[in-house]
DSSP file (Angstrom, degrees, kcal/mol; ACC not computed):
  #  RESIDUE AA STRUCTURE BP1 BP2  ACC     N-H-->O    O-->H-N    N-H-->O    O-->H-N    TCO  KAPPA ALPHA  PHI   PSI    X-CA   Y-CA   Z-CA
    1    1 A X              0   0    0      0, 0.0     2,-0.9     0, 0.0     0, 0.0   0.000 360.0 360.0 360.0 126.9    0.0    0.0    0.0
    2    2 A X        -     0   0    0      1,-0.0     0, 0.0     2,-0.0     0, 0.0  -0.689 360.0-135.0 -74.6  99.9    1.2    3.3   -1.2
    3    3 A X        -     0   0    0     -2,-0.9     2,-0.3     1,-0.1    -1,-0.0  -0.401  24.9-117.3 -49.3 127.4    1.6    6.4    1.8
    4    4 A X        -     0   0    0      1,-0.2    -1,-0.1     2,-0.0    -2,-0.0  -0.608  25.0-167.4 -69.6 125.8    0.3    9.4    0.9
    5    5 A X  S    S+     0   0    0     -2,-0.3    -1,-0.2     2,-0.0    -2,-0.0   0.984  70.5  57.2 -89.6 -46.2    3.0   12.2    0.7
    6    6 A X  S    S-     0   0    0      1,-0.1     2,-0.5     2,-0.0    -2,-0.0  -0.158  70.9-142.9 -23.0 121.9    0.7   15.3    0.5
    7    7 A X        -     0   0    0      2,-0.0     2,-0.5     0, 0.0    -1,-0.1  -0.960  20.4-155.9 -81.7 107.2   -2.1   16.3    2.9
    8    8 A X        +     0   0    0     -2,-0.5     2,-0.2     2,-0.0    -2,-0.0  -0.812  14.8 178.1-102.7 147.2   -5.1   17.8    1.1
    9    9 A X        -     0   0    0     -2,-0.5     2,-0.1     2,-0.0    -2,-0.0  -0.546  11.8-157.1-113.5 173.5   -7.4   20.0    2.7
   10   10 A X        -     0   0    0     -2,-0.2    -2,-0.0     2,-0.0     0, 0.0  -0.634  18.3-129.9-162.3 106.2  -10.1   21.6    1.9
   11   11 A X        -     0   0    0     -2,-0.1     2,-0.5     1,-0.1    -2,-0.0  -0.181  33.0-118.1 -69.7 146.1  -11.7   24.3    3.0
   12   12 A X        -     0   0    0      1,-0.1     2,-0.1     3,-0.0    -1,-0.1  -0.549  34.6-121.0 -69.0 108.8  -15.8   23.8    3.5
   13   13 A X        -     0   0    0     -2,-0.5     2,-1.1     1,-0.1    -1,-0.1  -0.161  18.4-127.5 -47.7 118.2  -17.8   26.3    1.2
   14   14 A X        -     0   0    0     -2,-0.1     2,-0.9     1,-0.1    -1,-0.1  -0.610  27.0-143.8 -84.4 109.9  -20.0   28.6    2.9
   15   15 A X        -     0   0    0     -2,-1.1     5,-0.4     1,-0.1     4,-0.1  -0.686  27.7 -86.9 -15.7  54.1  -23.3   28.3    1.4
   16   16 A X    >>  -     0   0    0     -2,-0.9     4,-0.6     3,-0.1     3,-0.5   0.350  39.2-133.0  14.0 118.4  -26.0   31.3    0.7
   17   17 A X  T 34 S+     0   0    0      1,-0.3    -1,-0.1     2,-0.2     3,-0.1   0.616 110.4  58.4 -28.4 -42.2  -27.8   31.2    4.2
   18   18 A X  T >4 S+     0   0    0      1,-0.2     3,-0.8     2,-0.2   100,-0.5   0.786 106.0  51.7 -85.3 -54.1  -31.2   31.3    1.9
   19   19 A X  T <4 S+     0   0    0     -3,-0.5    -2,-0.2     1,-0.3    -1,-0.2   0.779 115.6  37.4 -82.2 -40.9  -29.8   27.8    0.2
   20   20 A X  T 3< S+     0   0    0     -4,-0.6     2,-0.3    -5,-0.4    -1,-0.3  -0.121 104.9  61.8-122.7  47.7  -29.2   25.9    3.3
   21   21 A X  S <  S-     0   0    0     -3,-0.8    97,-0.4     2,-0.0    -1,-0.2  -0.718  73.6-149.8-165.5  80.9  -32.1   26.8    6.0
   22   22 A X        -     0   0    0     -2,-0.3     2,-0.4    95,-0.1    95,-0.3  -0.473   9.4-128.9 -70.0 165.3  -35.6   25.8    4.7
   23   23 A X  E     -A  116   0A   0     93,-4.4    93,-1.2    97,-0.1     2,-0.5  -0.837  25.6-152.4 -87.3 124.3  -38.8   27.6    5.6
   24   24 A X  E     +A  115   0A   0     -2,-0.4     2,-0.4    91,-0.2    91,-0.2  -0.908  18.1 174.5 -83.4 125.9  -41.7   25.0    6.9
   25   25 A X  E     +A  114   0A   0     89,-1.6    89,-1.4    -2,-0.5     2,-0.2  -0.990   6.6 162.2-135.5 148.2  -44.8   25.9    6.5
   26   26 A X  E     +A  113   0A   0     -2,-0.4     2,-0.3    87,-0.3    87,-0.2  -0.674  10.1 154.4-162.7  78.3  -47.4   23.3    7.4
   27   27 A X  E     -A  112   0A   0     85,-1.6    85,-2.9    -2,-0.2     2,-0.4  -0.939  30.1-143.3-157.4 133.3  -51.5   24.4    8.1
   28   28 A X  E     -A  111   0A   0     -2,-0.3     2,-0.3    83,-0.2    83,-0.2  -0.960  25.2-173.1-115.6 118.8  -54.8   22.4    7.8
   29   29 A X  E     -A  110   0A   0     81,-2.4    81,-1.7    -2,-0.4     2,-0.1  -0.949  23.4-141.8-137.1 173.4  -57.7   24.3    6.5
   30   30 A X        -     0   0    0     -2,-0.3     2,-0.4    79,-0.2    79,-0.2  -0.582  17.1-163.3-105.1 165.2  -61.4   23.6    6.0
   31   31 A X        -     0   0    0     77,-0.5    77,-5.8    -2,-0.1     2,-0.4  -0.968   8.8-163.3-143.4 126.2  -63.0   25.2    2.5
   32   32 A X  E     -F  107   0B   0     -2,-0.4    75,-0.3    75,-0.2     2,-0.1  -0.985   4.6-153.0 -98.9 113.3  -66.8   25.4    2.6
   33   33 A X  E     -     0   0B   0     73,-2.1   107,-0.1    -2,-0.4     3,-0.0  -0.477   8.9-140.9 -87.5 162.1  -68.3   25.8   -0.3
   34   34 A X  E    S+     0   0B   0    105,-0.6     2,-0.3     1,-0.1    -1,-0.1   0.516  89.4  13.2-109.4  20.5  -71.7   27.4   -0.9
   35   35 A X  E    S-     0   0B   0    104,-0.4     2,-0.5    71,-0.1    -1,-0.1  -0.940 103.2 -77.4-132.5 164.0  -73.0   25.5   -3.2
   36   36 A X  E     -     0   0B   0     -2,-0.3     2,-0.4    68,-0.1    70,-0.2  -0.502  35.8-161.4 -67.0 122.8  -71.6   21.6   -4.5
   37   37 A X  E     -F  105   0B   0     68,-3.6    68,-3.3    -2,-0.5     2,-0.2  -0.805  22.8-117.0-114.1 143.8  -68.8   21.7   -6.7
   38   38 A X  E  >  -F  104   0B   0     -2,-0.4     4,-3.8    66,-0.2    66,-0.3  -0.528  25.2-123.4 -86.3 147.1  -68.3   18.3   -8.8
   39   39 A X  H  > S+     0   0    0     64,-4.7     4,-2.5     1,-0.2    65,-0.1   0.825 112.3  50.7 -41.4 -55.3  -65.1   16.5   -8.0
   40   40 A X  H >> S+     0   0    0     63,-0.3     3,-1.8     2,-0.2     4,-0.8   0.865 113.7  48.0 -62.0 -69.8  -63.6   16.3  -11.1
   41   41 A X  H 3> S+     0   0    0      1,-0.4     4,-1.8     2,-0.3    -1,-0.2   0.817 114.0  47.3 -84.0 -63.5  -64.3   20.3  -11.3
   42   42 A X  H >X S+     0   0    0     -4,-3.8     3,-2.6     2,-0.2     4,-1.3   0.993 104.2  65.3 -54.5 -50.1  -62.7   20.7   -7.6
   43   43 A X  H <X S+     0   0    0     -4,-2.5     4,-1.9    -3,-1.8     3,-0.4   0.834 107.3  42.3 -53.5 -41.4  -59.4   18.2   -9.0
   44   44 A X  H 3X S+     0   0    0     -4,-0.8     4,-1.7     2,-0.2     5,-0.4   0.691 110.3  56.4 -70.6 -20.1  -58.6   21.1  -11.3
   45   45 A X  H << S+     0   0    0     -3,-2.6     4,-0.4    -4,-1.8    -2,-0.2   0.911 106.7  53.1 -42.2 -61.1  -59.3   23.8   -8.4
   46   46 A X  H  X S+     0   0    0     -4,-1.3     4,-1.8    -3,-0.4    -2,-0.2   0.856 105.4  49.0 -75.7 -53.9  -56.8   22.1   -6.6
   47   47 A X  H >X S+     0   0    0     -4,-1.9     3,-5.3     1,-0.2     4,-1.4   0.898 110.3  55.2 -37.4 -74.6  -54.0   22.2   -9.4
   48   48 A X  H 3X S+     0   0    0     -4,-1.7     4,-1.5     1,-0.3    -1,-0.2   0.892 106.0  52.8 -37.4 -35.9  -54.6   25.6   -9.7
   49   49 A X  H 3> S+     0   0    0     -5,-0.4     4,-0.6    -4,-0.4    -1,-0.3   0.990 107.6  46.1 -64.5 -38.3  -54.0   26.1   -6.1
   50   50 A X  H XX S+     0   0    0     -3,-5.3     4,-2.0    -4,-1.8     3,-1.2   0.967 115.8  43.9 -94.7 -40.7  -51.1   24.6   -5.8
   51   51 A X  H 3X S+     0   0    0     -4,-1.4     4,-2.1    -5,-0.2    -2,-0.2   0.904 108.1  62.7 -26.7 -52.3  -49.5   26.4   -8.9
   52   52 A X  H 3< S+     0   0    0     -4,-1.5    -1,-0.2    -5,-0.4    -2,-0.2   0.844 110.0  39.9 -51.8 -32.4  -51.2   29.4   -7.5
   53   53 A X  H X< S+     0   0    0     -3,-1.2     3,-0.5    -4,-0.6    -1,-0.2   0.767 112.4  52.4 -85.1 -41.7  -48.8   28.8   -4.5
   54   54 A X  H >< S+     0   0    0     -4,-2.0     3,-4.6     1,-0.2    -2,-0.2   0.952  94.5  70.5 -77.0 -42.5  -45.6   27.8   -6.2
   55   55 A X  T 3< S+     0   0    0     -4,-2.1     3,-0.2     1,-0.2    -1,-0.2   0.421  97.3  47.8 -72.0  15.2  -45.4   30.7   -8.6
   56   56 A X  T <  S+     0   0    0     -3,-0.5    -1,-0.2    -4,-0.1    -2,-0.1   0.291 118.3  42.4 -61.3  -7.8  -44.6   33.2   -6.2
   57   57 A X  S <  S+     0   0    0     -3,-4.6     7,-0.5    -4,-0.1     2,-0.2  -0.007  94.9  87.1-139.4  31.2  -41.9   31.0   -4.6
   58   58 A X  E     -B   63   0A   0     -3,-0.2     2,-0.5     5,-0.1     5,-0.2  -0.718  63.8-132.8-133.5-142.3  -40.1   29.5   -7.3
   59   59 A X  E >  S-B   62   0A   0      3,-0.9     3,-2.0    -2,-0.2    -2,-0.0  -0.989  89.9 -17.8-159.6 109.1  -37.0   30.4   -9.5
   60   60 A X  T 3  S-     0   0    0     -2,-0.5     3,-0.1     1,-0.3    -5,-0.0   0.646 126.0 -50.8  52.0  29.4  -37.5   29.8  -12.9
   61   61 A X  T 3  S+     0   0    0      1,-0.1    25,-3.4    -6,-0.1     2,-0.6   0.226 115.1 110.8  97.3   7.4  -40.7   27.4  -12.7
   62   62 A X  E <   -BC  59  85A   0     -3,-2.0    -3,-0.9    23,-0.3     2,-0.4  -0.902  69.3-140.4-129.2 105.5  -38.8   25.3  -10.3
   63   63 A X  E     -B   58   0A   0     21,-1.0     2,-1.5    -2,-0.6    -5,-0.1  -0.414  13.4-147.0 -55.6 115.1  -39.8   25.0   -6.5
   64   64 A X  E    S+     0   0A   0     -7,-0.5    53,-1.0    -2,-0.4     2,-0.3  -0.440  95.2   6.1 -84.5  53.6  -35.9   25.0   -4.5
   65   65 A X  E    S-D  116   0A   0     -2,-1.5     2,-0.2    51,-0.2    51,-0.2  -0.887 109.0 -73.9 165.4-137.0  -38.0   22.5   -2.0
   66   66 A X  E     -D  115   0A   0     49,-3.7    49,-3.7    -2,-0.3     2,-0.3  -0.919  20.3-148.7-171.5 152.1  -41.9   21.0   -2.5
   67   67 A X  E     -DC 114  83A   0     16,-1.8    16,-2.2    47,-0.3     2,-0.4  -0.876  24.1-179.3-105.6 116.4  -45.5   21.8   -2.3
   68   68 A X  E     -DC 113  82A   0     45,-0.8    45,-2.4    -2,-0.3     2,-0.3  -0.956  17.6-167.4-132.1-176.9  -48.0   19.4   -1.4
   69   69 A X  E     -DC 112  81A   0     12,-2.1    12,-2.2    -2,-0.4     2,-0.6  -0.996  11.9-175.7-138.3  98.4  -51.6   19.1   -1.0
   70   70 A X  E     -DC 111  80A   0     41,-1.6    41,-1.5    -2,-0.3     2,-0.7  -0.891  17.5-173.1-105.2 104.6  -53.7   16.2    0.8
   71   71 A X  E     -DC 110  79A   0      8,-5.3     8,-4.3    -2,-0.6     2,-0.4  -0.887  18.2-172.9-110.6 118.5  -57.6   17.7   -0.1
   72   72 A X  E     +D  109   0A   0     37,-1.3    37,-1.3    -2,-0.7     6,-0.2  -0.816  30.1 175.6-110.3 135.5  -59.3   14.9    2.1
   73   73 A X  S    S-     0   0    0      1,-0.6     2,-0.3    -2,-0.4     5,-0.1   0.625  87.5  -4.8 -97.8 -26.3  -63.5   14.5    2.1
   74   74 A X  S    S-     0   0    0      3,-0.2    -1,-0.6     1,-0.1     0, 0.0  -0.987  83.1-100.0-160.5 142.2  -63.0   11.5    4.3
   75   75 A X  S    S+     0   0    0     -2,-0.3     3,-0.3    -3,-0.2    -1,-0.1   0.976 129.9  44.0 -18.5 -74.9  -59.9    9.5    5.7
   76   76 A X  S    S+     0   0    0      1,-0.2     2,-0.9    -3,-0.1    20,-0.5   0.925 115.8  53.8 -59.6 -54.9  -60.8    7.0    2.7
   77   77 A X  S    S+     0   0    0     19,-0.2    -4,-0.2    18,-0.1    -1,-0.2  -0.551  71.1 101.9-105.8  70.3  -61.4    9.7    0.2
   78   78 A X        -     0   0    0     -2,-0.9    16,-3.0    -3,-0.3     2,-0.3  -0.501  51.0-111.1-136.0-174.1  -59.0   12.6   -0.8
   79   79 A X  E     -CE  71  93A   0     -8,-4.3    -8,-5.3    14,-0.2     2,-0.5  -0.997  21.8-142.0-135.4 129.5  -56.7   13.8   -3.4
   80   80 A X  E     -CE  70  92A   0     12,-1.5    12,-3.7    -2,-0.3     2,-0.3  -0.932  13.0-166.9-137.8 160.3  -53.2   14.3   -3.2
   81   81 A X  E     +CE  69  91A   0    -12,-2.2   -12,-2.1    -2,-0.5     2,-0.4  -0.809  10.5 167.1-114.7 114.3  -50.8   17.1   -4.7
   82   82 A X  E     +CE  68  90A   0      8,-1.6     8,-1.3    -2,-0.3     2,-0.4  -0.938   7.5 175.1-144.4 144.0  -47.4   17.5   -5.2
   83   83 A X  E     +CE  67  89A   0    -16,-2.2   -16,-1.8    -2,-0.4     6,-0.1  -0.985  24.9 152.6-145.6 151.6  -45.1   20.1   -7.2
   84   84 A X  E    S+     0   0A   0      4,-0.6   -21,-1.0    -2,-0.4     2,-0.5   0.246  74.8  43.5-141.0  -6.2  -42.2   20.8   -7.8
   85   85 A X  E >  S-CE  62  88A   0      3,-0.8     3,-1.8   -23,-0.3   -23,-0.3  -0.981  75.7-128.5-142.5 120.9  -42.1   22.2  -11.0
   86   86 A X  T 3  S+     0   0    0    -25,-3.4   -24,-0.1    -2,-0.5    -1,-0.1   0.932 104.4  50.9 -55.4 -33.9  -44.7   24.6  -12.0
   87   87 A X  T 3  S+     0   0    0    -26,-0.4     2,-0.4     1,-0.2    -1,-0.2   0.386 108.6  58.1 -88.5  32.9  -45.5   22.6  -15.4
   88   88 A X  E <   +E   85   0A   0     -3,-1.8    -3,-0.8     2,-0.0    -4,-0.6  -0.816  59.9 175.1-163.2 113.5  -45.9   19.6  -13.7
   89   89 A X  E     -E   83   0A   0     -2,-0.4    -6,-0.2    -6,-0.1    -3,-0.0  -0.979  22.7-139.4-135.7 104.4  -48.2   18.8  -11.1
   90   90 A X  E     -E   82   0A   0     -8,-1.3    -8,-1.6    -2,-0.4     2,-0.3  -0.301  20.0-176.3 -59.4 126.9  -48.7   15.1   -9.5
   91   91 A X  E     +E   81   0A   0    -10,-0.2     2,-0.5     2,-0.0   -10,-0.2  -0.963   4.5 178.9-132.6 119.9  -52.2   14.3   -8.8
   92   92 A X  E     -E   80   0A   0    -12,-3.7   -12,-1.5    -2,-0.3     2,-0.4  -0.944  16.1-153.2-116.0 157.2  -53.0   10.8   -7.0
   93   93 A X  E     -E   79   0A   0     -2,-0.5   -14,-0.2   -14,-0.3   -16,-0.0  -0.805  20.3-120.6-146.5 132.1  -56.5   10.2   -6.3
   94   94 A X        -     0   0    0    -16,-3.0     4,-0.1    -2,-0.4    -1,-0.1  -0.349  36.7-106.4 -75.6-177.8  -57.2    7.8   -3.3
   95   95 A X  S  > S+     0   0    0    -19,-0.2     4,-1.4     2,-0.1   -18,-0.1   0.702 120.0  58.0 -78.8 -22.5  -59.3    4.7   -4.7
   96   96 A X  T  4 S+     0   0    0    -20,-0.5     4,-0.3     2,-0.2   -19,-0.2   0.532  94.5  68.3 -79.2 -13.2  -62.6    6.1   -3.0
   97   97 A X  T  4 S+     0   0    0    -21,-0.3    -1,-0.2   -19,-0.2    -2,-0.1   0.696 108.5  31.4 -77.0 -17.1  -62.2    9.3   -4.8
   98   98 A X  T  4 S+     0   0    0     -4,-0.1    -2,-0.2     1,-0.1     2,-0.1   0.908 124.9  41.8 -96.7 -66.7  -63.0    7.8   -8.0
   99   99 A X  S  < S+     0   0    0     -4,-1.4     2,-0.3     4,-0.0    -2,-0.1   0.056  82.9 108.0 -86.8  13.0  -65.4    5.0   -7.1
  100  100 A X        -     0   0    0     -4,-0.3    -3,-0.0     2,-0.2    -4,-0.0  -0.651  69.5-130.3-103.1 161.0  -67.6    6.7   -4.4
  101  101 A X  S    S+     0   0    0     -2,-0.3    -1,-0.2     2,-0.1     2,-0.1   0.938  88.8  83.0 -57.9 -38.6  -71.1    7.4   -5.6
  102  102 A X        -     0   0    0      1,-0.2    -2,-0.2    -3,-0.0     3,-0.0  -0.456  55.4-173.9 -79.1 133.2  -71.3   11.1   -4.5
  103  103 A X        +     0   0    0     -2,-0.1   -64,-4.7    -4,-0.1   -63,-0.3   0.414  66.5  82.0-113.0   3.5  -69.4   12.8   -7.7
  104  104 A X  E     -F   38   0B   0    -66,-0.3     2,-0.2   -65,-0.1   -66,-0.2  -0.796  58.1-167.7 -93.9 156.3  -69.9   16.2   -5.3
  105  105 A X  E     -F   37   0B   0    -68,-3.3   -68,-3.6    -2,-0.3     3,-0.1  -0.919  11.9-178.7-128.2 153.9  -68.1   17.7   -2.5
  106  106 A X  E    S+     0   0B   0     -2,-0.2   -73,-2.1     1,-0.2     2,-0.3   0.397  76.1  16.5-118.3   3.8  -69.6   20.6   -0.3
  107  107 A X  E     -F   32   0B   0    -75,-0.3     2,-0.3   -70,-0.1   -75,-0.2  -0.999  57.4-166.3-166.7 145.9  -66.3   20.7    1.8
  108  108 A X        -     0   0    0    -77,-5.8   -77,-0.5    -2,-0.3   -35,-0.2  -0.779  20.3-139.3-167.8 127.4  -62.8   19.8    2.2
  109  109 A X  E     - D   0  72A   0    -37,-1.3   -37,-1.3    -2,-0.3     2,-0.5  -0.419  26.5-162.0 -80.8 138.2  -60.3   19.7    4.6
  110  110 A X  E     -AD  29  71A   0    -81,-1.7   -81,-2.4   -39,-0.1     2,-0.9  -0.799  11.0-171.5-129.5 101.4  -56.6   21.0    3.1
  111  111 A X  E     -AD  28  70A   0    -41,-1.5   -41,-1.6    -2,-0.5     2,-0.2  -0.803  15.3-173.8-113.1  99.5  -53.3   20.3    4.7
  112  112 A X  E     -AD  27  69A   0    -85,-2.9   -85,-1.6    -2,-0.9     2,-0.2  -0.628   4.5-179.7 -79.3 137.4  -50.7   22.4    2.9
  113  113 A X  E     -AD  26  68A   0    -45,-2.4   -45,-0.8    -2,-0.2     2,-0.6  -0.798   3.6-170.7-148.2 119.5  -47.5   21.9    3.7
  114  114 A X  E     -AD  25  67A   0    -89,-1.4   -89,-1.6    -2,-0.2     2,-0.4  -0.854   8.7-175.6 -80.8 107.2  -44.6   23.8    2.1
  115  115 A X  E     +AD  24  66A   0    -49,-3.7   -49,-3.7    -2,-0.6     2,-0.3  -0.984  25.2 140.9-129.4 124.7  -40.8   23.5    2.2
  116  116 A X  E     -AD  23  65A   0    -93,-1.2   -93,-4.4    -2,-0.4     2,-0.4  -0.969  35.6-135.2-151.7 170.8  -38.8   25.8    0.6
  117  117 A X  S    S+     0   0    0    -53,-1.0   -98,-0.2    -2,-0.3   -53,-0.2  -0.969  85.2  31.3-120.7 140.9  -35.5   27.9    0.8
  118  118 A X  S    S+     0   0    0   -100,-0.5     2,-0.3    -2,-0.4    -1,-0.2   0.365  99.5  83.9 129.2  10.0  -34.9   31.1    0.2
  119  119 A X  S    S-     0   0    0     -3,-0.2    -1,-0.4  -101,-0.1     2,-0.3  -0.706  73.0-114.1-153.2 156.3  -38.7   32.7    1.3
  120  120 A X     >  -     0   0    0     -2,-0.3     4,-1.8    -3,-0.1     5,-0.3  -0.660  29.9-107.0 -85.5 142.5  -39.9   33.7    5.2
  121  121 A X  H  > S+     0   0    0     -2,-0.3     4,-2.6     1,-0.1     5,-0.2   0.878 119.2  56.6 -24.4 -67.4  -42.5   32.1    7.1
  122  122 A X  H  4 S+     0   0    0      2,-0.2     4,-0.2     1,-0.2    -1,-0.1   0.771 103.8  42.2 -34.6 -52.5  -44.4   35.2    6.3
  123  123 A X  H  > S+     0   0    0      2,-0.2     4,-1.7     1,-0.1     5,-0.4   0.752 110.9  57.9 -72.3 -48.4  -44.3   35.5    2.9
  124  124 A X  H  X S+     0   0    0     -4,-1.8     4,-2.0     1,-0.2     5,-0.4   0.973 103.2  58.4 -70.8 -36.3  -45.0   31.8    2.6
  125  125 A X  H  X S+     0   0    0     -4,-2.6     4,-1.6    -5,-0.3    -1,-0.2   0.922 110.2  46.3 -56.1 -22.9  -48.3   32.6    4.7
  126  126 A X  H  > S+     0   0    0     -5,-0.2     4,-1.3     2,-0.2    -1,-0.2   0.934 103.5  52.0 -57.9 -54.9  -49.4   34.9    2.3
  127  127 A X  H  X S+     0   0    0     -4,-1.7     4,-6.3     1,-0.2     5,-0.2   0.855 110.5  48.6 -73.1 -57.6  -49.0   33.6   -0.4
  128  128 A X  H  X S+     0   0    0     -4,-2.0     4,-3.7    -5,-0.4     5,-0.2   0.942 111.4  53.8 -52.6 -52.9  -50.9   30.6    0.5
  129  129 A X  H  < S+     0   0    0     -4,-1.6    -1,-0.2    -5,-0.4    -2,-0.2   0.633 108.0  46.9 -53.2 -31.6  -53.7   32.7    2.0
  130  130 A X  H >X S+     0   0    0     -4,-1.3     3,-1.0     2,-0.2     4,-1.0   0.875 111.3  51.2 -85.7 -54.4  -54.2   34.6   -1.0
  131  131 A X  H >X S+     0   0    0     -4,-6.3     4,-2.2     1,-0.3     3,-1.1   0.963 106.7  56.9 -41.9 -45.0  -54.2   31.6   -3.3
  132  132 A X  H 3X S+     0   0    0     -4,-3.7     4,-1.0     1,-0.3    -1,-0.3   0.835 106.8  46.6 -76.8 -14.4  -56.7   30.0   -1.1
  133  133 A X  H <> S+     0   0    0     -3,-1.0     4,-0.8     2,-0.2    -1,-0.3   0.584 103.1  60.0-109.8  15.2  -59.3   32.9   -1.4
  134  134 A X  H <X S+     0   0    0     -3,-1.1     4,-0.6    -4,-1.0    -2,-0.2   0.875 105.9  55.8 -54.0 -62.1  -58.8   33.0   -5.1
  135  135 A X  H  X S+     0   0    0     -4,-2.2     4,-0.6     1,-0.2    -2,-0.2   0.526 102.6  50.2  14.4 -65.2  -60.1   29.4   -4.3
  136  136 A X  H >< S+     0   0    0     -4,-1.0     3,-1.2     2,-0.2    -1,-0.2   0.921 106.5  57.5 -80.4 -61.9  -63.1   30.4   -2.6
  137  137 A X  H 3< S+     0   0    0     -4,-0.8     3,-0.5     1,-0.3    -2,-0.2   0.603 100.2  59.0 -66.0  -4.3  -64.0   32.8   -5.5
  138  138 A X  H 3< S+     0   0    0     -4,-0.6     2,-0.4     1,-0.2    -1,-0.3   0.932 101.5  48.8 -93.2 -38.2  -64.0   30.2   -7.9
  139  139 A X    <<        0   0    0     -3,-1.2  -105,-0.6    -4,-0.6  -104,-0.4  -0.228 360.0 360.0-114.1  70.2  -66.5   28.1   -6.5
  140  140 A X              0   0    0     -3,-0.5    -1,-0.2    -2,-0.4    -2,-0.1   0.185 360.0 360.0 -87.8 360.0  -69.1   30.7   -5.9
């Protein structure tokens, strides 16, 4: 076995503070609607929502973290959301979302949960809060 005659070091790069310290943001809320909006009709709601959320907070279409979305009607029966790229939004569908009779919702529980770098707590609470009552104005 050959000894190394050199020591190399290497000094550790310091990192953009912004780069290496994600924001969590993490809030379950309920949407009533006032009238029934048909699932399929809500599944596109829900894209829009979560696009609605990522393009303030990403960098060139690209989320520096993740976005998701569980919009649940029941335990058994939700939809879930995840982006990371604005032109491309993951939708999974439970199996009860498809196959339950009722093809309306009057309600839906939403547990957003955000991780990103480079954005406040703050900001991200905005953001979200204003997407969600664009939300609301859609299905009056």
């Amino acid at each position: 076995m050959h000894k190394l005659k050199h020591k190399l070091t290497r000094k550790p790069v310091q990192a953009h503070k912004s780069l290496t310290e994600a924001t969590i943001f993490s809030k379950t809320f309920l949407c009533v609607f006032t009238k029934s909006v048909a699932k399929v009709r809500f599944a596109k709601l829900a894209e829009r929502l979560i696009q609605d959320i990522g393009r303030p907070l990403s960098h060139n279409g690209i989320i520096v973290g993740h976005i998701k979305i569980l919009a649940k009607l029941s335990e058994e029966e939700f939809l879930f959301l995840s982006l990371t790229r604005l032109d491309q939004v993951d939708i999974k569908p439970s199996v009860q979302w498809e196959s339950e009779l009722s093809d309306t919702c009057n309600s839906v529980n939403l547990d957003i949960n955000v991780l990103v770098f480079g954005h406040s707590k703050k900001v991200i609470e905005g953001i979200v809060t204003e997407s969600l009552a664009i939300l609301q104005q859609e299905t009056i």
